[in-house]
C-alpha positions in Angstrom: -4.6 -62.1 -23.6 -2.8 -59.6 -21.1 -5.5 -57.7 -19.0 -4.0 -54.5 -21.0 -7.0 -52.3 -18.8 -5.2 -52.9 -15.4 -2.1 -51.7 -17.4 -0.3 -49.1 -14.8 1.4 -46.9 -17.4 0.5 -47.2 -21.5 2.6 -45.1 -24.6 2.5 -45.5 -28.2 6.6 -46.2 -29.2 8.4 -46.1 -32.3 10.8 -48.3 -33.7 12.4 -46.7 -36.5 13.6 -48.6 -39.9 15.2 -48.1 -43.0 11.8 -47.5 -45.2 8.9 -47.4 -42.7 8.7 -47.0 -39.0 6.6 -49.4 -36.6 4.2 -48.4 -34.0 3.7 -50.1 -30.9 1.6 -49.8 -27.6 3.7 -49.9 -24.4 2.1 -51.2 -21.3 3.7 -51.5 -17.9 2.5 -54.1 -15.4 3.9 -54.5 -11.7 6.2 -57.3 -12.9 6.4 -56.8 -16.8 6.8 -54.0 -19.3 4.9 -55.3 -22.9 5.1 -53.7 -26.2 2.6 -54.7 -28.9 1.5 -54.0 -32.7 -2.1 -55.4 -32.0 -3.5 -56.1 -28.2 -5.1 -59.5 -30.1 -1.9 -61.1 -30.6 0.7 -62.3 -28.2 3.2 -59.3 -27.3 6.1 -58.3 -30.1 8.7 -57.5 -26.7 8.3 -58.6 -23.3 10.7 -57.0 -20.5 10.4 -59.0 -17.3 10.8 -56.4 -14.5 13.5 -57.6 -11.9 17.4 -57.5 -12.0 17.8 -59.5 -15.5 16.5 -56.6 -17.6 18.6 -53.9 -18.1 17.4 -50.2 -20.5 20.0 -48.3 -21.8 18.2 -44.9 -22.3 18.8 -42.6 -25.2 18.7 -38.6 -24.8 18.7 -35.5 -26.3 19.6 -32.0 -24.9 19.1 -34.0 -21.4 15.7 -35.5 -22.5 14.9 -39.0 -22.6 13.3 -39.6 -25.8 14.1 -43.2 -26.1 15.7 -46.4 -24.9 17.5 -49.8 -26.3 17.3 -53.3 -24.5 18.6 -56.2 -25.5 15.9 -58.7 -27.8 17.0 -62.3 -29.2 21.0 -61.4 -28.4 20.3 -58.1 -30.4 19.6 -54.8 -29.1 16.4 -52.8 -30.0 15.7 -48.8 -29.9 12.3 -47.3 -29.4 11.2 -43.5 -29.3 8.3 -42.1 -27.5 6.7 -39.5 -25.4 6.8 -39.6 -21.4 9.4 -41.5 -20.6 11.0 -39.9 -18.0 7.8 -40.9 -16.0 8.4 -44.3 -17.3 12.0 -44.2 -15.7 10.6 -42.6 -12.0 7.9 -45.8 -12.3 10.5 -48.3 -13.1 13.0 -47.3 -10.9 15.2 -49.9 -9.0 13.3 -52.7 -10.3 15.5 -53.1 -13.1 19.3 -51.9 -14.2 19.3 -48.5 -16.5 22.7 -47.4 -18.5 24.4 -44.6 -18.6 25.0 -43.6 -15.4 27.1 -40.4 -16.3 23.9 -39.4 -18.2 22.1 -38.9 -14.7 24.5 -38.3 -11.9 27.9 -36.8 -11.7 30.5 -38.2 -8.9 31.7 -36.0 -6.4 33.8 -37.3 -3.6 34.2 -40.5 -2.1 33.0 -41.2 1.6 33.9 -44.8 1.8 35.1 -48.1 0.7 35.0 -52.0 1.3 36.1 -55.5 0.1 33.8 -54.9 -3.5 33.5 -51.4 -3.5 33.4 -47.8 -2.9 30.3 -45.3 -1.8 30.1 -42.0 -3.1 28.6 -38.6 -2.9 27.0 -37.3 -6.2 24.7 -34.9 -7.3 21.8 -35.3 -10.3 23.2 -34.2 -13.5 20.5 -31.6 -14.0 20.3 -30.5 -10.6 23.5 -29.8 -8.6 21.5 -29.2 -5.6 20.1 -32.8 -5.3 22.4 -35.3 -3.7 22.8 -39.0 -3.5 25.2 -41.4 -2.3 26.3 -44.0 -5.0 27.5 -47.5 -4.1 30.0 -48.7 -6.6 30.3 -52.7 -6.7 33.2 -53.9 -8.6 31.7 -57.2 -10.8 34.7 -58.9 -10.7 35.1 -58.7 -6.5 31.8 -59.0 -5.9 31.7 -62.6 -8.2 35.0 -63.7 -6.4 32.3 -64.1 -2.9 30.3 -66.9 -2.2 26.7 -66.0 -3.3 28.1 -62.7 -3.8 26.0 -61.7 -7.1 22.6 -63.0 -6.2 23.2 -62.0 -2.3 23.4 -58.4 -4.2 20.0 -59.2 -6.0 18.0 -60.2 -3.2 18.9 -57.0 -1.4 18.1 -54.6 -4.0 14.9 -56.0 -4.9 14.1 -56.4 -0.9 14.9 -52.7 -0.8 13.1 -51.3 -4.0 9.7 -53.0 -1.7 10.3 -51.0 0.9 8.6 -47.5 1.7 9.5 -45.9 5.4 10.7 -42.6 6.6 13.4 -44.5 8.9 14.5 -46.9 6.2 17.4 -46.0 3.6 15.3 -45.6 0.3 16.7 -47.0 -2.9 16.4 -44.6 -5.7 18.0 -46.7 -9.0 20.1 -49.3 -10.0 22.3 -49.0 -12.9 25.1 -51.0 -14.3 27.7 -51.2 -16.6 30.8 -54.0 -17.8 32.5 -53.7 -14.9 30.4 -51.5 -12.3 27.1 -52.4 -11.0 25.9 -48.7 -8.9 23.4 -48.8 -6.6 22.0 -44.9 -6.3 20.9 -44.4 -2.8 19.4 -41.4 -0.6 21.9 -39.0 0.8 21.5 -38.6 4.4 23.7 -36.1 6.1 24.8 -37.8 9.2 26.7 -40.4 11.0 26.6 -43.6 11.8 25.2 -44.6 15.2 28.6 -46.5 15.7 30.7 -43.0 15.1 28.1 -41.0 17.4 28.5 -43.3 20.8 32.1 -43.5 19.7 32.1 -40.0 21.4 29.5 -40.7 24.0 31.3 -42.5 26.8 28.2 -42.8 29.0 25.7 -43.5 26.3 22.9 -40.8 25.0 20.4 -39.0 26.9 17.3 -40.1 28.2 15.3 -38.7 25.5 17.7 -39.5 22.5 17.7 -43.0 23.4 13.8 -42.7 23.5 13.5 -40.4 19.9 15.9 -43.1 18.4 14.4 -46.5 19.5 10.9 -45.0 18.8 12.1 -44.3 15.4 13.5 -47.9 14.8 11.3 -49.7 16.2 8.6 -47.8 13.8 10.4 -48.8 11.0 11.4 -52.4 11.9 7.9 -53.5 13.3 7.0 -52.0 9.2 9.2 -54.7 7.9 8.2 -57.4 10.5 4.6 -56.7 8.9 5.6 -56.9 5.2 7.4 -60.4 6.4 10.8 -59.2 6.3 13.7 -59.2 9.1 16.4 -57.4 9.4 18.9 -59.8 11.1 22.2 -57.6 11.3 20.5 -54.4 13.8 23.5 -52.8 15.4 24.6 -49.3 15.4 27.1 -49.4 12.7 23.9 -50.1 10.5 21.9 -47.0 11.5 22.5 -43.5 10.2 22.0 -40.7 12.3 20.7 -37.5 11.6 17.8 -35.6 11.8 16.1 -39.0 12.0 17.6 -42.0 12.5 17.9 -44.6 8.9 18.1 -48.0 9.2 20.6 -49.4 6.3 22.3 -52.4 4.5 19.3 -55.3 4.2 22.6 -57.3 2.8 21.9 -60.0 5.4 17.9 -59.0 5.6 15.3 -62.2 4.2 11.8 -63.0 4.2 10.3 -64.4 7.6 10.6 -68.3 7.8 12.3 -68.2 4.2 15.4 -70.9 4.2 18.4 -69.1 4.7 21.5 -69.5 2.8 23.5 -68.0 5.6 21.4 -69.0 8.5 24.5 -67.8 11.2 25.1 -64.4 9.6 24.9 -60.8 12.1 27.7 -58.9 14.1 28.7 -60.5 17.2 27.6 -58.8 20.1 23.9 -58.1 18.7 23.2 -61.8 17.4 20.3 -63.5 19.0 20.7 -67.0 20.6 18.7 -68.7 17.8 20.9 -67.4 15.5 24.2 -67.5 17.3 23.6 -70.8 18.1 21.6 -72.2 15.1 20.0 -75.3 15.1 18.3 -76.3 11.3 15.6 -78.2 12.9 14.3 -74.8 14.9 14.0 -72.4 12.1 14.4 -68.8 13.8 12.1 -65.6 12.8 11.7 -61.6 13.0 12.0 -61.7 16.9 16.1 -62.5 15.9 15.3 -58.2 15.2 13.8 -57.5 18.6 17.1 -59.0 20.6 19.3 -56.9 18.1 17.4 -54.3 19.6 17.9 -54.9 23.0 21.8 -54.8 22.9 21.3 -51.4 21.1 19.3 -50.1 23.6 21.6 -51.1 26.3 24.1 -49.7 24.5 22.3 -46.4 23.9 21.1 -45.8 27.6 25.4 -47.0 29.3 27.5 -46.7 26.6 28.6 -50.2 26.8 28.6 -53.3 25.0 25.9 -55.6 26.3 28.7 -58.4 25.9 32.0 -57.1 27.2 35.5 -59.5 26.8 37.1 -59.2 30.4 40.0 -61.3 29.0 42.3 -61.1 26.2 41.6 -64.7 25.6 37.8 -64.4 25.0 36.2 -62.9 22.2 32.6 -61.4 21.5 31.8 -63.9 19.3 32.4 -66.4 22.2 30.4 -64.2 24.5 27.7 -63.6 22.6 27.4 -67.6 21.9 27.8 -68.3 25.3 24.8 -65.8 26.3 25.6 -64.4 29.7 25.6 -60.7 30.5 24.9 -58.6 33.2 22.6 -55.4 33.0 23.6 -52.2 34.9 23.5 -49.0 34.6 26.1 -46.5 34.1 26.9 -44.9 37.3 28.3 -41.7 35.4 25.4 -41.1 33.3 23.2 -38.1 34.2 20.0 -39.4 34.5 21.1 -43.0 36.4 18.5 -42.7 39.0 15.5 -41.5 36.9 12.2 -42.8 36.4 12.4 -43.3 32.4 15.8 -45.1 33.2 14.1 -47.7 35.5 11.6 -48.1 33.5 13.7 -48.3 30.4 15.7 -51.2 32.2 12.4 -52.8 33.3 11.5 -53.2 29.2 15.4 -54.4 28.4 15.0 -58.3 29.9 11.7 -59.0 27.5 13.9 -58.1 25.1 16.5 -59.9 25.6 14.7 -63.2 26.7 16.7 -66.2 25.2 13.3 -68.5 23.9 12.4 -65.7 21.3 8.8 -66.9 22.0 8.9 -64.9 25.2 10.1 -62.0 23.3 7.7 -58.9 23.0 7.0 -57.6 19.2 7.9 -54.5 17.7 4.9 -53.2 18.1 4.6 -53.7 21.3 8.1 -52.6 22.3 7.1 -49.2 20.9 4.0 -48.8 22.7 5.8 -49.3 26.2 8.4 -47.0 25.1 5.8 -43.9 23.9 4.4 -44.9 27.3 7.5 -44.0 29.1 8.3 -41.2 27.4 4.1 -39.8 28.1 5.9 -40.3 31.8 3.6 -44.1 32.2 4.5 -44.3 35.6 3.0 -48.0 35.9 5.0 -49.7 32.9 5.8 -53.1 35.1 2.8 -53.4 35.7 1.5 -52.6 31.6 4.0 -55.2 30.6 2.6 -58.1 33.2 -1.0 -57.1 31.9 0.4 -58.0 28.6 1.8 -61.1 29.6 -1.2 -61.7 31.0 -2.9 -61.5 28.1 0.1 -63.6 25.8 -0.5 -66.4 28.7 -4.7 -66.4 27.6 -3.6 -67.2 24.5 -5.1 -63.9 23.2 -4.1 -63.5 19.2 -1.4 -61.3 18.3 -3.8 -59.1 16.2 -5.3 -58.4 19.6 -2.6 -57.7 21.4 -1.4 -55.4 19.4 -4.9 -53.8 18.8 -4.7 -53.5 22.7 -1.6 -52.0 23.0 -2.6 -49.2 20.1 -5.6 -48.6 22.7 -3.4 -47.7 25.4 -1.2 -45.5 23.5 -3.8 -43.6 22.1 -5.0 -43.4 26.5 -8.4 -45.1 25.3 -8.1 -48.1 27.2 -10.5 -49.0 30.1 -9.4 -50.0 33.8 -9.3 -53.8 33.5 -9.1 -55.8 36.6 -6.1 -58.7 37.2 -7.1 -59.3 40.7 -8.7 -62.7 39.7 -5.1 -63.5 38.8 -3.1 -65.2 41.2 0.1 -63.3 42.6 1.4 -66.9 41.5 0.6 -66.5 38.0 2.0 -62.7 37.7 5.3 -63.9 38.8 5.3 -66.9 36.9 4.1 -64.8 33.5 6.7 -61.9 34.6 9.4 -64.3 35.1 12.2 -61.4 34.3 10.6 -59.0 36.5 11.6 -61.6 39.3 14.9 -61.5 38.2 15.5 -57.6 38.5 16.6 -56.5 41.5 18.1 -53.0 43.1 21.7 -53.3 43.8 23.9 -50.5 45.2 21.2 -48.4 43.0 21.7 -50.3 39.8 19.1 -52.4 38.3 21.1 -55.9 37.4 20.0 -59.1 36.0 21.6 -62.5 36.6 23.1 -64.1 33.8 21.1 -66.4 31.5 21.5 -70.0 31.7 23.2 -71.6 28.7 20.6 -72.4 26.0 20.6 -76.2 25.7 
C-alpha cells in the first residue's frame, strides 16, 4: 500500500460516464501522481512523473477544471477542484498541452539547427513574460542522442533552484513542437557585452559577475552536477548575471555519452584531451572559469590563434597560454588586478586536483573585493592546509570563517619556506614583467 499520508497534494476527481460518474482520490508524490476508488486496493491510474507523461488540460472561461492523459492507448478526462495548484506543483516535470491555452507568442529573438526561442507573455497576464524555446521533433530526432540529450536537460533543470541559474518554468508539447517555457531575462549575453568591451570590464564588474557565478556553480557542484560548457556565450547579463543551457551539463562522475563536448577555448585539459581510463569531474567548471575571468578582467581570449593555420581547438588541446594584462585597461596597475591575476593560475592548473573549488574561488574573490590585501598569502595557507590532507568539508568551513573575518591568526612559521614554494608552485611561476603579471606556458599534459 502507497504511504497515501506523506502524499504532497490530495483531490477528490471525477470521471464522468454515460449513467453514473466515478469518484476518485488524487494523490501526488515527488515521482508519481495516483488516482484511486479505495486507498485498500492497488491504484485505478498511475502517472509516472518525468518526461513520458504528458496532461492535456481542459478549461473553462480560462479555468482549469480538468485534464485528459493517455491510459491503456486511450485517453481519460477527470474534473476536479484546485488544479491550477496541481499544474504550479507539477510543473516541468512532465509535458502539459495546449500551449496556446497559457501563453501567447510575441516575437522571435532567436534561432538554431532545431529551433527558434521566443518572447511571449501569459495568456491572462500580458504583463508577465517568458522566453519560449521551440524544438522542432523532426530536427531535433535527425541528431545523435538528440531526444533524450533534450530529456536529461530538462529534468537536470526542473532540480535546480538559484537566483543566477536560468529557471525552467514548463514543458509542453505537441505533434510536431516540443516548447520549453523559460524565464525572461532582459539582457544580453556575456559574449554580446565584451563584444563592445575591447579592454574587458571594470574591476568591480568582473568581481559582481564572477561572485555571482561562482555562487551559482559551486550550488550545482554541491547537488553533484557540472556544468561543462561555462563561457560567456552561456551567461545572460543583466541585472544579475544567469547561467544557461545545461544541454552539455551531467551528474558528477556519471559516464558521459559525449565525454569531449565544451567550446574550444574554455575546455579543460581532461576534457580536451580525454582519456576513458581518467574519468574527469566538476573542477572541468572551475577552468571554464578561469578563461572567463581572463577574459573579463583583458578582453582577450585566454587562447589566441597567432596564425591563420592554427585553430582554437588546437590551442586549447595543446594547452599553452600566456597571462597578461591589458596594458589599456584602466585599472592595469591596481591592487584588485594583481590580486585577481594571483587567483587566475589555481584556476587554471592543468592536474584539476590542484584546482581550487568553487567555494573557495569565491571566498578569495569576496576577499579582494573587502580590499584582502594579503590574498597570496590566504591562498598558500590554503594550500597549506590541502597539503595536511585536511577534508574538503574543512576547508571550506575555513574559508567561510575567513569571509565572515572570524578567523583566528594561525601561525605557518613551522612550515618550511621549502614547503610554501613547493605547495604554491604557481605563485613561483608569476613574475612582474614590464608591469604585467605573466605566466610561462604549461607543459604539454602527457
Amino acid at each position: 500500500m502507497l504511504p497515501y499520508e506523506n502524499a504532497l497534494f490530495t483531490v477528490q476527481v471525477t470521471r464522468k460516464h454515460f449513467f453514473k460518474d466515478k469518484n476518485y482520490s488524487l494523490y501526488l508524490f515527488s515521482d508519481e501522481l495516483v488516482m484511486t476508488d479505495d486507498i485498500m486496493k492497488q491504484p485505478k491510474y498511475n502517472l509516472k512523473m518525468n518526461l513520458t507523461t504528458t496532461i492535456k488540460w481542459i478549461l473553462e472561461e480560462k479555468r482549469i477544471v480538468g485534464f485528459e492523459f493517455t491510459y491503456n492507448n486511450g485517453f481519460k478526462i477527470v474534473y476536479g477542484p484546485k488544479l491550477n495548484l496541481l499544474k504550479e506543483m507539477i510543473a516541468g516535470k512532465i509535458f502539459y498541452q495546449p500551449i496556446l491555452s497559457f501563453y501567447q507568442f510575441q516575437m522571435e529573438m532567436g534561432s538554431g539547427m532545431t529551433g527558434s526561442v521566443y518572447r511571449c507573455v501569459a495568456a491572462d497576464n500580458a504583463n508577465l513574460y517568458y522566453a519560449i524555446k521551440k524544438i522542432d521533433k523532426l530536427k531535433i530526432a535527425q541528431h545523435e542522442g538528440g531526444i533524450p540529450q533534450l530529456v536529461h536537460e530538462l529534468s537536470l533543470l526542473s532540480s535546480l533552484s538559484h537566483p543566477n541559474i536560468v529557471k525552467l518554468k514548463e514543458t509542453y508539447a505537441d505533434n510536431q513542437y516540443y516548447y520549453i517555457i523559460m524565464e525572461y531575462i532582459n539582457g544580453r549575453t556575456l559574449y554580446s557585452e565584451l563584444s563592445s568591451r575591447q579592454y574587458g570590464l571594470s574591476i568591480a564588474e568582473t568581481i559582481k559577475i564572477m561572485k555571482e557565478l561562482l555562487d551559482a556553480v559551486s550550488y550545482i557542484h554541491d547537488k553533484g552536477v557540472m556544468h561543462r560548457d561555462i563561457n560567456p556565450l552561456n551567461i545572460m547579463k543583466a541585472e544579475t548575471v544567469k547561467l544557461i543551457d545545461f544541454g552539455l551539463a551531467r551528474k558528477i562522475k556519471n559516464q558521459l555519452n559525449f565525454p569531449t563536448s565544451g567550446t574550444p577555448g574554455y575546455m579543460a585539459p581532461e576534457i580536451i584531451n580525454y582519456n576513458k581510463d581518467k574519468q574527469y569531474d566538476e573542477k572541468a567548471d572551475i577552468y571554464s572559469l578561469g578563461c572567463l575571468l581572463y577574459k573579463l578582467l583583458t578582453g582577450e581570449n585566454l587562447f589566441n590563434t597567432k596564425s591563420a593555420k592554427q585553430t582554437v581547438y588546437q590551442i586549447n588541446k595543446d594547452g599553452y597560454y600566456e597571462l597578461k594584462k591589458q596594458p589599456s585597461h584602466p585599472e592595469v596597475n591596481s591592487m584588485k588586478m594583481d590580486q585577481l591575476f594571483i587567483l587566475l593560475p589555481y584556476m587554471l592548473e592543468i592536474d584539476p586536483s590542484n584546482r581550487l573549488s568553487a567555494k573557495i574561488c569565491l571566498t578569495i574573490i569576496e576577499e579582494i573585493d573587502n580590499n584582502n590585501q594579503n590574498i597570496d598569502r590566504l591562498i598558500k595557507k590554503i594550500l597549506v592546509r590541502k597539503s595536511l590532507n585536511t577534508t574538503t568539508i574543512e576547508e571550506q568551513r575555513s574559508c567561510e570563517r575567513i569571509s565572515k573575518g572570524r578567523i583566528a591568526k594561525q601561525s605557518i612559521d613551522g612550515i618550511s619556506k621549502k614547503s610554501l614554494d613547493e605547495l604554491s608552485i604557481f605563485t613561483k611561476k608569476v613574475m612582474v614583467q614590464n608591469q604585467q603579471k605573466v605566466i610561462l606556458p604549461h607543459k604539454k599534459q602527457a
